[in-house]
Each structure stands twice: as structure tokens, then as C-alpha cells.
KOLRODREN-734879 format. One record per residue (C-alpha): residue in one letter; z, y, x. Coordinates in nm, 2 decimals, always signed. Layout:
<rs>
residuo/z/y/x
A/Z/Y/X
...
</rs>
This chain:
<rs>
residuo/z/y/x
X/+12.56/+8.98/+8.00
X/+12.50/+8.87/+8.34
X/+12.33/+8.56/+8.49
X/+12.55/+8.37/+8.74
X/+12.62/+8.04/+8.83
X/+12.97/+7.97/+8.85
X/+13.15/+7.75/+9.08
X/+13.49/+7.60/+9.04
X/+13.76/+7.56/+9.36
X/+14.07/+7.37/+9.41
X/+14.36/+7.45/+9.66
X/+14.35/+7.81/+9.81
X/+14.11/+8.08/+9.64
X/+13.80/+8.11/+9.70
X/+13.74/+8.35/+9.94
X/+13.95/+8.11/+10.21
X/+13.67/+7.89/+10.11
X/+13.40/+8.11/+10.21
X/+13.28/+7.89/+10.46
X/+13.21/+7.59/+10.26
X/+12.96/+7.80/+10.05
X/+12.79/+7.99/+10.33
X/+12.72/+7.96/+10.71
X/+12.91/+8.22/+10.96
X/+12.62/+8.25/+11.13
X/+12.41/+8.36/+10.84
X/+12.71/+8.61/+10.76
X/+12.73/+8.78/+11.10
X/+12.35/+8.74/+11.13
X/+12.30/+8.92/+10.75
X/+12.62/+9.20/+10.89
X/+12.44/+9.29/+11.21
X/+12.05/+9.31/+11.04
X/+12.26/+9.53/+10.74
X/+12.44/+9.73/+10.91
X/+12.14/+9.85/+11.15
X/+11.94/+9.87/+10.84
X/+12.20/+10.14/+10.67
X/+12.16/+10.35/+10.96
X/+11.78/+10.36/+11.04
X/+11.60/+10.64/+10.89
X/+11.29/+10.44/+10.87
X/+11.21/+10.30/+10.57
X/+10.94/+10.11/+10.66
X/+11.14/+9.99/+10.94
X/+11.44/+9.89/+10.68
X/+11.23/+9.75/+10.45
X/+11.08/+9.48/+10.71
X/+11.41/+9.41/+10.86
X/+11.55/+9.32/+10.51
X/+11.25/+9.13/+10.40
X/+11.14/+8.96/+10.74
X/+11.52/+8.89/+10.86
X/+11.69/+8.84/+10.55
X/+11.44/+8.72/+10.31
X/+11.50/+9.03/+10.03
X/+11.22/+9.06/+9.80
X/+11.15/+9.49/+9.79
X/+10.85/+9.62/+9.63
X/+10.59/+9.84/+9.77
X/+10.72/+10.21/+9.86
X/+11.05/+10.10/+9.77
X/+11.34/+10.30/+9.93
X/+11.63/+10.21/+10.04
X/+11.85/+10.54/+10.16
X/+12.10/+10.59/+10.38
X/+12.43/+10.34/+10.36
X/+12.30/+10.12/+10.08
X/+12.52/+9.81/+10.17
X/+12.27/+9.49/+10.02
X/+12.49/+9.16/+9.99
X/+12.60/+9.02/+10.32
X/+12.60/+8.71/+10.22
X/+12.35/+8.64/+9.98
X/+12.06/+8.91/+10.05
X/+11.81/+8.67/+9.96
X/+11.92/+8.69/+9.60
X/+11.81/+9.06/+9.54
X/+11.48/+9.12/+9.41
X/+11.36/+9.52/+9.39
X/+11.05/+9.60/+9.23
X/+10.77/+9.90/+9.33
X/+10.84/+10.22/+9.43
X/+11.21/+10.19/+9.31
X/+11.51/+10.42/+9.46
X/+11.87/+10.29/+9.53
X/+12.08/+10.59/+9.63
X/+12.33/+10.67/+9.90
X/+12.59/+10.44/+9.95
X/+12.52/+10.18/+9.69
X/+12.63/+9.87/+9.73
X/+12.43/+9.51/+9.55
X/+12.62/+9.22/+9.51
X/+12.53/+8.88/+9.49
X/+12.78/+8.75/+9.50
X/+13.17/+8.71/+9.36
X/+13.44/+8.52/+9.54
X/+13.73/+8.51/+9.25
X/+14.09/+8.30/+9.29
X/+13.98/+7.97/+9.07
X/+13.56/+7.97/+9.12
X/+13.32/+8.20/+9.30
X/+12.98/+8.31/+9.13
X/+12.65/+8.37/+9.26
X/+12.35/+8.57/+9.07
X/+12.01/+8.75/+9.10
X/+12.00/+9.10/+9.10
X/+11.69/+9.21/+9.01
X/+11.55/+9.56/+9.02
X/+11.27/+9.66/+8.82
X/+10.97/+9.92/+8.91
X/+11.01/+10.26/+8.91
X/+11.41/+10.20/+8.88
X/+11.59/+10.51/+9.00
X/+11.97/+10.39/+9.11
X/+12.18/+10.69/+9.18
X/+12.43/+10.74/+9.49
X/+12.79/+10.54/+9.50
X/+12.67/+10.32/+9.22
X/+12.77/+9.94/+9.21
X/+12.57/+9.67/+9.10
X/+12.72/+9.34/+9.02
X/+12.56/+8.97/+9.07
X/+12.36/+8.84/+8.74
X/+12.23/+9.11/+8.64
X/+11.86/+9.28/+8.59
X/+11.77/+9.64/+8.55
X/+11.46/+9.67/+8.39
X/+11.14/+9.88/+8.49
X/+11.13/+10.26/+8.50
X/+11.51/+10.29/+8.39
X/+11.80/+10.51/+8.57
X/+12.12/+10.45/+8.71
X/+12.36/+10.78/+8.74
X/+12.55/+10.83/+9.04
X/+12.85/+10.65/+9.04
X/+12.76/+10.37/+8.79
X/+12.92/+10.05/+8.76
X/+12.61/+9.76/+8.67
X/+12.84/+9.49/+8.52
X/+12.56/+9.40/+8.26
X/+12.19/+9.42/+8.23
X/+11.98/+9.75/+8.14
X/+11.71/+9.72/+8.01
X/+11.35/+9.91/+8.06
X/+11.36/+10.26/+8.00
X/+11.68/+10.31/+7.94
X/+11.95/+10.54/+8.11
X/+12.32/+10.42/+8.21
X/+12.61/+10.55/+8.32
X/+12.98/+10.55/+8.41
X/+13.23/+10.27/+8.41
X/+13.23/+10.07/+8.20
X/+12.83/+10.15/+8.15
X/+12.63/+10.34/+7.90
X/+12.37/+10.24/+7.84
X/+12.08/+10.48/+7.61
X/+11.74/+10.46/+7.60
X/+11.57/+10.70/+7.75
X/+11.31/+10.91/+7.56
</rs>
């Protein structure tokens, strides 16, 4: 399933808590580098903003396209291998702030990983090298390499 380390909170939920677990500043600094990154049409330009400013790991001709929203939070947490594709409008979590705990996890991308538009990927989890995401997925568990998934909940089938 999916690698996370789980935290427990008492009193209010855990999002009213946000604060103990992570700076504001980092936040707004992570929300301001994001949100100019979904817009610029440069991926070079993308890439070194999320890797310089935000300390994500992305691989060599990796692509990033328009409106991918990275964790705002967390960015440092998501690893994407070489020349890998996250579509439009995909968002990567790191991170999950739940009533009773929160939970925070590596997302890692593999190589020649093809992630289609509006998909979601959840914290914990690992897609392996050379496997596809359709448009629209839902990543609540690791796929592994050369495979294909799909839908919600995900499909996963090797590919062949």
C-alpha cells in the first residue's frame, strides 16, 4: 500500500494544527514558487524553480505541464525520475491532514513514467519506471514498473 508516516493529534483536527507541523513561511514561500511554476511555459525554467527553490528532486528532461499543482507543503518529498510526463492539472500530494493524525510520504516517480491529465497522486506511494497513468487516475497505492493503471479506485495491468 502506501508508505507514510503517521502522526497522531489531540484537541482540534489536524489541519487547525497545520502550523505545528510546518512553517507559514515555507507554505506561502512553496504557494508563490508553485503557482508561478503552473503558469510558466518553460520547462527548464519550472524545473529549476522546483528544484532550486523548493528542493523537488526531477530527473533530466522531465516535464512538468501546465497546472500540475506539486505539494505546497511538502515539495521536497516528491522525487520524479528521467524524462517522465505528469499531465495537465495533476495534482502530487505529500501530504494528508486527517481529523485524529496527519500523514506524510514520498512520492516517487519512476523513469519514463507517463502520468495522464487530472490524475491524483496520493502521499506514500511509488510508480515504478516506464509505467502509465490514464487521465483521470486516482494513485492511492503503488504501481509498479511497466504496468498500466487506471480509474478510481485503480487498475492496475501490466503492460505488454
Amino acid at each position: 500500500m502506501r508508505k507514510t508516516v503517521r502522526t497522531e493529534v489531540s484537541g482540534s483536527n489536524s489541519l487547525w494544527q497545520v502550523y505545528k507541523t510546518v512553517s507559514f513561511i515555507k507554505v506561502m514561500k512553496c504557494f508563490v514558487v508553485i503557482q508561478i511554476g503552473r503558469i510558466t511555459p518553460f520547462l527548464s525554467v519550472k524545473n529549476w524553480l522546483y528544484r532550486n527553490l523548493l528542493g523537488m528532486k526531477i530527473g533530466k528532461t522531465s516535464a512538468l505541464a501546465l497546472m500540475v499543482m506539486p505539494d505546497t507543503m511538502f515539495p521536497e518529498l516528491i522525487e520524479i525520475g528521467d524524462n517522465s510526463i505528469v499531465g495537465y492539472n495533476t495534482t502530487i500530494l505529500a501530504h494528508e491532514y486527517l481529523i485524529k493524525e496527519y500523514r506524510l510520504g514520498k512520492v516517487i516517480i519512476g523513469n519514463n513514467v507517463m502520468i495522464g491529465a487530472n490524475s491524483l497522486i496520493l502521499p506514500g506511494v511509488e510508480i515504478g519506471d516506464n509505467s502509465i497513468v490514464a487521465a483521470g487516475a486516482v494513485v492511492h497505492k503503488s504501481v509498479p514498473s511497466n504496468c498500466f493503471a487506471r480509474g478510481n479506485p485503480l487498475i492496475i495491468s501490466e503492460l505488454s
